[in-house]
Every structure is written in structure tokens, then in C-alpha cells.
C-alpha positions as CSV (number, residue, x, y, z in Angstrom):
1,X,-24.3,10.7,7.6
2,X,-23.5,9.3,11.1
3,X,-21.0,11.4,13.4
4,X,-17.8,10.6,13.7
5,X,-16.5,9.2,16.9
6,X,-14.0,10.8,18.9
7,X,-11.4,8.0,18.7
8,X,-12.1,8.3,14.6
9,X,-11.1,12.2,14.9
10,X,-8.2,11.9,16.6
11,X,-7.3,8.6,14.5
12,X,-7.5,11.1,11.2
13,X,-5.3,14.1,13.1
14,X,-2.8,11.8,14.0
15,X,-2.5,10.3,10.1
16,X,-2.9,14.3,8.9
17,X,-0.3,15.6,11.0
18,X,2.1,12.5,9.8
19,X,1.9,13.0,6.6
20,X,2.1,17.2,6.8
21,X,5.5,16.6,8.3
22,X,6.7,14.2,5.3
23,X,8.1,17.6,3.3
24,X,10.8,17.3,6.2
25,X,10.8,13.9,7.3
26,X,12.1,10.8,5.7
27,X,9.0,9.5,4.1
28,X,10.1,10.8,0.0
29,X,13.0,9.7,0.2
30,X,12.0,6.6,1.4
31,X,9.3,6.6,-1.4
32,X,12.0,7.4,-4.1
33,X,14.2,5.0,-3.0
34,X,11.0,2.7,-3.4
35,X,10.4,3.8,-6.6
36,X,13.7,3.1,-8.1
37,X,14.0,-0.1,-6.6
38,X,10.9,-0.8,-8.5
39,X,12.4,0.8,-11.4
40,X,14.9,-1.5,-11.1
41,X,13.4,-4.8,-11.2
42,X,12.3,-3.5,-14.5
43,X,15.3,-3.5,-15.6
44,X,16.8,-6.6,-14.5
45,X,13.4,-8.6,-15.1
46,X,15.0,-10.1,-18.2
47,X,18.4,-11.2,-16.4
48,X,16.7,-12.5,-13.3
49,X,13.3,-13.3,-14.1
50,X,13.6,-14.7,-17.8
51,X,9.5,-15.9,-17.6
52,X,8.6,-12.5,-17.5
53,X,11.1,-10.6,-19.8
54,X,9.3,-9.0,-22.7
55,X,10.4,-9.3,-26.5
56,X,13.0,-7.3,-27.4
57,X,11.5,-6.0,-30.1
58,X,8.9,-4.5,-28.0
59,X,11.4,-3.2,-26.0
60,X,10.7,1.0,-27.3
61,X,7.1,0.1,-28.2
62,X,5.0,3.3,-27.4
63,X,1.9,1.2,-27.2
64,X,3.3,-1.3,-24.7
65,X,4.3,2.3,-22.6
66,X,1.0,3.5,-22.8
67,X,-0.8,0.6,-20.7
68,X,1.3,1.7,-17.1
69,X,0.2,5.4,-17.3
70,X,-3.6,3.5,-18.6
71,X,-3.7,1.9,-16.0
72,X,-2.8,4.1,-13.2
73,X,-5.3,6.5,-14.7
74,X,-8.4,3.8,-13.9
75,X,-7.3,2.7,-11.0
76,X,-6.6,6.4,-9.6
77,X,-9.6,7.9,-10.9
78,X,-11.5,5.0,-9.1
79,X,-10.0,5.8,-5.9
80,X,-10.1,9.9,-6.3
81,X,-14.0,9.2,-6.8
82,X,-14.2,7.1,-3.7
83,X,-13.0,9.8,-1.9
84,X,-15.0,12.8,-3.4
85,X,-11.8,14.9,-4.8
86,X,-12.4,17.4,-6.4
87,X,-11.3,16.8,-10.4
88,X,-9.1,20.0,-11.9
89,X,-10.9,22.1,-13.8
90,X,-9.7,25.3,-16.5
91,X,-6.2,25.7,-16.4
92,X,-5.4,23.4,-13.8
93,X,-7.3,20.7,-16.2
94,X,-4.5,21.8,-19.2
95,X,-1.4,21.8,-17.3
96,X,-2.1,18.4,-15.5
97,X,-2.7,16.9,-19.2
98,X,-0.1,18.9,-20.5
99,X,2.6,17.8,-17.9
100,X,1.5,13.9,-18.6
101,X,2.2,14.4,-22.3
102,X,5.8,16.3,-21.7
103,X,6.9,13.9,-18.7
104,X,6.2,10.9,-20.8
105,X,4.8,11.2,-24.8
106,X,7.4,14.1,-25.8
107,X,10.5,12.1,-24.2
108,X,9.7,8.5,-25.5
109,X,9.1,9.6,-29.1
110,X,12.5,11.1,-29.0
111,X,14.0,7.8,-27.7
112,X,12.0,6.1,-30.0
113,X,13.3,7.8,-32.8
114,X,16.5,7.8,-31.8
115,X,16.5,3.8,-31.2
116,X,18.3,2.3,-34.0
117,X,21.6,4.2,-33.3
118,X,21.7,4.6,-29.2
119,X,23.0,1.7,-27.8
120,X,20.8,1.3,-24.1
121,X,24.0,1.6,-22.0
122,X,24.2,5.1,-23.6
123,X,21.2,6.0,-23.2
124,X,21.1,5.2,-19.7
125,X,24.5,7.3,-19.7
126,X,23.1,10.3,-21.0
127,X,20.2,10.1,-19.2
128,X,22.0,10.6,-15.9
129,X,22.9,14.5,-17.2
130,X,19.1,14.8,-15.6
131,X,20.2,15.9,-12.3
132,X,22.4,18.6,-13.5
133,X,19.9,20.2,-16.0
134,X,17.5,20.3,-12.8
135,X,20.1,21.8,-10.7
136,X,19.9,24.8,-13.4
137,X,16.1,25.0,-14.1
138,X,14.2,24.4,-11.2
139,X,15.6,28.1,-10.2
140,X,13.3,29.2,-13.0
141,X,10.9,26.6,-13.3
142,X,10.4,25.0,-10.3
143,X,9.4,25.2,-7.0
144,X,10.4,29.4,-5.8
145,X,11.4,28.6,-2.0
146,X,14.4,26.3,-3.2
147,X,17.7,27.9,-4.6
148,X,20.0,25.3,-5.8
149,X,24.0,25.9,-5.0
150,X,26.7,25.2,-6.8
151,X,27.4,22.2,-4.2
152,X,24.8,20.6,-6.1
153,X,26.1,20.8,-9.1
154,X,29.1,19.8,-8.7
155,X,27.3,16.6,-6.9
156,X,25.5,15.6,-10.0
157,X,28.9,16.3,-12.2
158,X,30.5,13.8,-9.9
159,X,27.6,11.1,-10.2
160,X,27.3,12.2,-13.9
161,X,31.0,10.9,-14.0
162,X,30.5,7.5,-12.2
163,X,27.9,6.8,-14.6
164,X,29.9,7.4,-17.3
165,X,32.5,4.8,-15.5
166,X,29.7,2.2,-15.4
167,X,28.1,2.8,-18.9
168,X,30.9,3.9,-21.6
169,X,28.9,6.3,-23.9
170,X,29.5,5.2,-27.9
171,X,29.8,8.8,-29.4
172,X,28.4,9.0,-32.5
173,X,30.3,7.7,-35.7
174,X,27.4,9.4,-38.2
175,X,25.3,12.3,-39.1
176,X,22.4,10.0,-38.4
177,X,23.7,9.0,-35.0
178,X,24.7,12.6,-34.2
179,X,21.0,13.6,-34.7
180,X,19.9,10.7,-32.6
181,X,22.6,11.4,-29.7
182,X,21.1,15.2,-29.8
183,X,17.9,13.7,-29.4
184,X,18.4,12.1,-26.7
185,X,20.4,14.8,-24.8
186,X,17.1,16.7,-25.9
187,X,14.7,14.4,-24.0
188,X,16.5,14.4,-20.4
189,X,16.6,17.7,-20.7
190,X,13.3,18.2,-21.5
191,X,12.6,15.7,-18.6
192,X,14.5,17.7,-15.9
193,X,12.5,21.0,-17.2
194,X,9.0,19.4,-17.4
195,X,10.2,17.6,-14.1
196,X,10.4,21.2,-12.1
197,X,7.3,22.6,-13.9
198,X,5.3,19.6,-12.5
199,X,7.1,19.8,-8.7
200,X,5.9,23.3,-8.8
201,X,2.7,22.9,-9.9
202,X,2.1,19.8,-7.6
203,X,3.1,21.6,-4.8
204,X,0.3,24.4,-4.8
205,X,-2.3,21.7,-5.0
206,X,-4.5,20.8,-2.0
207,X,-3.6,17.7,-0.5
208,X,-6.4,16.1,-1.8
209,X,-6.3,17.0,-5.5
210,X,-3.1,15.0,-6.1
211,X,-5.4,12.2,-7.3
212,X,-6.9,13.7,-9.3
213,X,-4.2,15.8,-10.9
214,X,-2.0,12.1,-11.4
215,X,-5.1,10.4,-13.0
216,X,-5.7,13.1,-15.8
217,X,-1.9,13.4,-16.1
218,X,-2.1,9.5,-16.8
219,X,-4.9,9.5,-18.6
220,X,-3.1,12.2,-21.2
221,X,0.1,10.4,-21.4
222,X,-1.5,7.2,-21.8
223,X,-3.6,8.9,-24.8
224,X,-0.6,10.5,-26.2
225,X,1.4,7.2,-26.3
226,X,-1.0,5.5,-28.1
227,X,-1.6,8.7,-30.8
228,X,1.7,8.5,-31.8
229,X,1.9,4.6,-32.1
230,X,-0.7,5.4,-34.2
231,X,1.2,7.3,-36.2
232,X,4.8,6.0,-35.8
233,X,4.5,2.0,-35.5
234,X,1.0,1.0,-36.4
235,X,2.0,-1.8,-38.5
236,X,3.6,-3.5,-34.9
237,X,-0.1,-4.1,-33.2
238,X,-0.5,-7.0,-34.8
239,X,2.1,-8.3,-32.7
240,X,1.0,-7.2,-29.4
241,X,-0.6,-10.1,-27.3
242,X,-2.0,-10.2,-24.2
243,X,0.3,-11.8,-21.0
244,X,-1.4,-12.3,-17.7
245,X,2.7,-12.9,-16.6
246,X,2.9,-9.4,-17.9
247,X,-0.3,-7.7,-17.0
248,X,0.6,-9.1,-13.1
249,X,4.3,-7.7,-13.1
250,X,2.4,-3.9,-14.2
251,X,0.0,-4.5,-11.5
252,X,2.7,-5.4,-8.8
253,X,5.8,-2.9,-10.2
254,X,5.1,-0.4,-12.7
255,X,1.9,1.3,-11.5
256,X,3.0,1.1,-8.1
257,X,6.4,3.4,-9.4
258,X,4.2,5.7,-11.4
259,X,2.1,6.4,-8.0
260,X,5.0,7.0,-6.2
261,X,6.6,9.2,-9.1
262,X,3.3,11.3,-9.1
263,X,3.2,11.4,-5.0
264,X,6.7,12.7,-5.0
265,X,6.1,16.1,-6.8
266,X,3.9,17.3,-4.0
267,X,6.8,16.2,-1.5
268,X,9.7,16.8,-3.0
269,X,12.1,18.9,-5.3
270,X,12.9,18.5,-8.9
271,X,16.2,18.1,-8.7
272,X,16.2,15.2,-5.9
273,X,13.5,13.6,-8.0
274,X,15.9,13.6,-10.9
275,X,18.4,11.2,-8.8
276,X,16.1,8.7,-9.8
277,X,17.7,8.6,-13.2
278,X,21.0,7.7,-11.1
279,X,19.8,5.2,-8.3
280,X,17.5,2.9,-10.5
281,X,20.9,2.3,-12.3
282,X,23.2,1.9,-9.1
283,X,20.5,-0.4,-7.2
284,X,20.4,-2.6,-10.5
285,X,24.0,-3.0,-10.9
286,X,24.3,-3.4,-7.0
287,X,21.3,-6.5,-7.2
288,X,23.2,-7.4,-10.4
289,X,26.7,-8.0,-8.2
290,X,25.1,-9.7,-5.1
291,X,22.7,-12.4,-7.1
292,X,25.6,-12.7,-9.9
293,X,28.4,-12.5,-8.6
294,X,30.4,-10.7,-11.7
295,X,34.3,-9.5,-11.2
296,X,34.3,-5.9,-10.5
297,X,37.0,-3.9,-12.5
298,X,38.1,-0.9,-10.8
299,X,36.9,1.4,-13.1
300,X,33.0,0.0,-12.1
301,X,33.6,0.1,-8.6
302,X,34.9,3.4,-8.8
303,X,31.9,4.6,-10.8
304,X,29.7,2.9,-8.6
305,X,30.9,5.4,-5.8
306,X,31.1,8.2,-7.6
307,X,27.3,7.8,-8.2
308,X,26.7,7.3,-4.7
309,X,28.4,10.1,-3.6
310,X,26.6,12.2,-6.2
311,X,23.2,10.8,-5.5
312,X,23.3,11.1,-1.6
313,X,24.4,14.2,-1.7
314,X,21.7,15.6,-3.8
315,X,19.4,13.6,-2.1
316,X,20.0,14.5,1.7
317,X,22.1,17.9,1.4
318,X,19.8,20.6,3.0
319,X,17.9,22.5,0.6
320,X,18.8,26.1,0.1
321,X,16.1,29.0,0.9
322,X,16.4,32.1,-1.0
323,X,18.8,35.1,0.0
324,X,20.5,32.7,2.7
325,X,23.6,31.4,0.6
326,X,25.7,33.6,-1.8
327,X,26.6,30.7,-3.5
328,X,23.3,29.6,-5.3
329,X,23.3,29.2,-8.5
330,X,21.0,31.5,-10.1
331,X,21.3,31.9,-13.8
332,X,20.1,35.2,-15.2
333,X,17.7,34.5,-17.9
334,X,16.2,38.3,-18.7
């Protein structure tokens, strides 16, 4: 191996000592930002980019799911190999399979099961409860140098609210739809939980074993998809074709976003990385309103700032350290 030259070394302390101050700095939250601006084009593909909007019957298909996480798993693993990481081993092996399967597999089969009686709008609307069941965990689950106050939880009430302005919630008119609305419910909160678990985890990683620890957490979710369209829609493969208009717009949005998602637990806490589930709505209503130019009822506009408010407050408030606020909100769980 040849030395390194001195203008190498001091290129590489430079780009370390960058990226040590991100925890502080304004890189997450522009990387979540970036992530649900991604995560928005998603959504709006089939408004604003009809060529590449997918069938609408494919629209909860675990199998189509399982090809982001698939392909973030190669193209990580690739890249964690170039650079010599070490791969996770023991536990560390189980809990970075274990969070890919609860982040992704255990919350899609709910919605996937739930399909037939929750309308999108309402799951969207019930999805933004997120932030406020990550205000209450990630006391107990998540990272232990953050104490969230009761501030924050009264921010993500308040975005909770303009979210519910902006996507009226049909409540169930059924036992069926009842079960399905539970479901639901059940899923972002299992999000938010499995959410703090990973943000904890994540962060007492070395720098360098985030690549690895996001390619067998792909890798597991992409499996686990797949097992259980196995079991749930098999008879729907034979409907599944391939799209190089598709395969390009994974390439170019979705894997970049699960990157970003995975590079955020290391850098950031739960509970901001659950306003994702509030500002991939807001950005695509706000694209929605400058390309199409709809009438804005006060009702939306109002929910539009409610959910701003909420997010931004979440997002930049300073994050509480423990014993240094009486007003944290620390639920006793003993």
C-alpha cells in the first residue's frame, strides 16, 4: 500500500471533522427534508408524471415494496465492501435484521390487510399520529441523552390537527372497518417504537458500520416483503412486469430516500425522523398548489399551517438533555 500524501490526510480530516459536527449542524435536516421531498414525488408521480404512475392495483403490493429495500441492499453491500466495513455480527447481526422487518414487513402487512376499508387520505391522516407516539417512546426506547417535553407534544398535536384539516379521516361505519382502522393505528405506532429502537441502536454504531447495518436491514425487509407476498398475494405475480420507466424512477427516488432514511438514525432523533410522516404530505400538497393551481378553502390553508407549525417545531426546537427541564415528559413504565 503506497503512503498517503499529506494533502490526502488533511483532505480526509477536513471531510471527518464535517461530518462529526452534522449531529449539530444543519446537514439531517437538510437530508430529511431531502428525503421527503423524494417521498413526495412518489406520491404525486401519478398526478404529475402520468408515464410513470404504476397500476393501481399494485398500489399495496408487498412484492412491488420489496424491490426498493432489494435494491438498496446490493447496491449498499457493494459499496460497504469497497470500503472494507466491517459486517455485524451476533446480536448486532439480529437486531439490524430484526429492525428491517419491524420498520418495513410488520407495518405494510398491516396496511395491506387493512386496504379494502382505509381510504388513502385516511391513512395518510392516521399516519401523522407518528410524531406523537415518538414523543412518548423514545424516552424508553430511544436514544437515553434526549428527554422529550411536553412542548413537543403539544407540537405534534397541533400538526396532528392540520393534517386532519387537510385529510378528513372516514371513521369506520363497520366491525370490519373498525378492525382495519385499529390496524392501522397499530402500524404507526409500531413505526414510531421500532423508529426509536433503530435511532438508538444506529447511534452506538461506528461511523463506518452504518453500511453495513442499512444493507442487512434491507436485505431482511426486502426478504420479509417477499415471504409474505408469498403467502398473502401470490396469485398477483403473474401480473407483475418488468418497467425500465419504473426500474429508473427506483434508481433516481426511492433508493436514494431509503439511504437517506437509514443515514438519519445515526444523526438524528426518533421523534424528528417521525416528521417525515408530516412533511412528505405538506411538500406534496404545497407542489400540488404551485404546478395546479387548485382553490384553497380555508379549512386546507389552515391545516397546512398548522402542520408547519407542528413540524418546524419538532424539527428545529432544541433537544432536551436529561435532568435539565422539569417539564419532560417521562412516563413511568415500572
Amino acid at each position: 500500500m503506497q503512503p498517503r500524501s499529506n494533502e490526502y490526510v488533511l483532505i480526509e480530516g477536513m471531510v471527518a471533522w464535517k461530518f462529526r459536527g452534522t449531529n449539530k449542524g444543519g446537514s439531517p435536516v437538510a437530508a430529511l427534508l431531502l428525503l421527503c421531498l423524494l417521498w413526495s414525488l412518489n406520491s404525486l408521480r401519478s398526478d404529475l408524471l402520468p408515464q410513470f404512475g404504476s397500476n393501481s392495483s399494485h398500489a399495496y403490493m408487498l412484492a412491488h415494496q420489496a424491490f426498493p429495500p432489494a435494491l438498496l441492499a446490493v447496491t449498499v453491500s457493494l459499496l460497504a465492501a469497497a470500503r472494507g466495513s466491517q459486517w455485524p455480527r451476533g446480536k448486532q447481526f439480529w437486531f439490524s435484521s430484526l429492525i428491517g422487518l419491524g420498520l418495513f414487513v410488520a407495518p405494510a402487512v398491516l396496511v395491506f390487510l387493512a386496504r379494502h376499508w382505509i381510504s388513502d387520505l385516511t391513512r395518510v391522516a392516521l399516519f401523522s399520529l407518528a410524531p406523537v407516539f415518538a414523543v412518548v417512546l423514545e424516552p424508553h426506547l430511544g436514544r437515553l441523552n434526549v428527554v422529550q417535553s411536553t412542548t413537543s407534544l403539544l407540537a405534534s398535536l397541533v400538526a396532528l390537527a392540520g393534517t386532519l384539516l387537510l385529510f378528513p379521516v372516514d371513521l369506520p361505519q363497520s366491525v370490519q372497518a373498525g378492525l382495519a382502522f385499529g390496524a392501522v393505528v397499530l402500524a404507526t405506532a409500531w413505526v414510531a417504537g421500532i423508529n426509536c429502537w433503530a435511532v438508538r441502536f444506529a447511534s452506538e454504531l461506528p461511523r463506518k458500520s452504518i453500511l453495513p447495518f442499512a444493507a442487512t436491514a434491507a436485505a431482511s425487509a426486502s426478504v420479509g416483503l417477499l415471504a409474505a407476498s408469498a403467502i398473502l398475494e401470490r396469485q398477483q405475480w403473474q401480473s407483475i412486469r418488468p418497467d425500465l420507466l419504473s426500474a429508473a424512477w427506483l434508481a433516481a427516488v426511492e433508493v436514494p430516500a431509503l439511504w437517506l432514511l437509514f443515514w438519519l438514525m445515526g444523526h438524528m432523533s426518533a421523534t424528528r425522523m417521525t416528521t417525515r410522516f408530516l412533511l412528505a404530505p405538506l411538500i406534496a400538497n404545497l407542489i400540488g398548489i404551485f404546478l395546479l393551481r387548485p382553490v384553497v378553502s380555508l379549512r386546507e390553508g389552515l391545516g397546512l399551517l398548522l402542520v408547519a407549525c407542528g413540524a418546524g417545531w419538532l424539527l428545529f426546537a432544541k433537544e432536551i438533555k436529561p435532568g435539565t427541564d422539569d417539564s419532560s415528559l417521562k412516563l413511568d413504565f415500572d
